[in-house]
C-alpha positions as CSV (number, residue, x, y, z in Angstrom):
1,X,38.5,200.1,113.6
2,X,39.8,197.3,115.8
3,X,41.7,197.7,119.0
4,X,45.0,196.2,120.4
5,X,46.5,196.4,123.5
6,X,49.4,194.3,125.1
7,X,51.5,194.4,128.7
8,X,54.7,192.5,128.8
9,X,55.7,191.2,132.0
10,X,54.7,188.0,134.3
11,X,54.0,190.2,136.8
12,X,50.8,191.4,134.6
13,X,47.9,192.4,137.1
14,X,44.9,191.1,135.0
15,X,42.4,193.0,136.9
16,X,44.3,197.0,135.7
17,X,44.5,195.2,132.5
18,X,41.3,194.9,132.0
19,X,39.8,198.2,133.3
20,X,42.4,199.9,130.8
21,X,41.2,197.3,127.7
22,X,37.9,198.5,129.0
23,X,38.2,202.1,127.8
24,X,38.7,200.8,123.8
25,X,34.9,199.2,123.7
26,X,34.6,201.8,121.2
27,X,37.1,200.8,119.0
28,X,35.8,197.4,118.8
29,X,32.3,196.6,120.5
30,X,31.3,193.5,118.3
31,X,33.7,190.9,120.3
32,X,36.8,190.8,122.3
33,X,39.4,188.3,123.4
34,X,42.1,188.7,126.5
35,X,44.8,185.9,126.1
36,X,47.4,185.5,129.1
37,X,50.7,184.4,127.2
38,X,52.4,183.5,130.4
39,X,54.7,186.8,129.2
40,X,52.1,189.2,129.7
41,X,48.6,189.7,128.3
42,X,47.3,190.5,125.0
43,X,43.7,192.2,124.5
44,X,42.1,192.6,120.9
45,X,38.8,194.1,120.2
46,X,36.9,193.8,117.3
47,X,34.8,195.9,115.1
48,X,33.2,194.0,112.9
49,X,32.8,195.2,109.3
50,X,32.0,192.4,107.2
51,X,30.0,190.0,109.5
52,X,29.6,188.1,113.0
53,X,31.0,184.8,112.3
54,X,33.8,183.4,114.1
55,X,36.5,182.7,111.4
56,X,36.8,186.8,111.2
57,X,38.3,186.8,114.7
């Protein structure tokens, strides 16, 4: 099972962001990506089910 989590806002604090994204490793623990959209921030973890490579992300 993957993970996404997402905070509208430009007042996003990246640092609380991250220590909440933190608590889904679980749900993901083969990569992760946190993209600032200038809106707010976007986190996605991945669990990877059907190999590594990079075109799965």
């Amino acid at each position: 099972m993957c993970s996404i989590m997402g905070y509208c806002g430009v007042t996003a604090d990246l640092t609380k962001f991250e220590m909440g994204f933190e608590k889904t490793i679980s749900r993901g623990p083969d990569d992760c990506r946190i993209i600032d959209t200038g809106d707010g921030l976007l986190g996605f973890r991945r669990l990877s089910i059907m190999g590594l490579t990079p075109s799965g992300m």
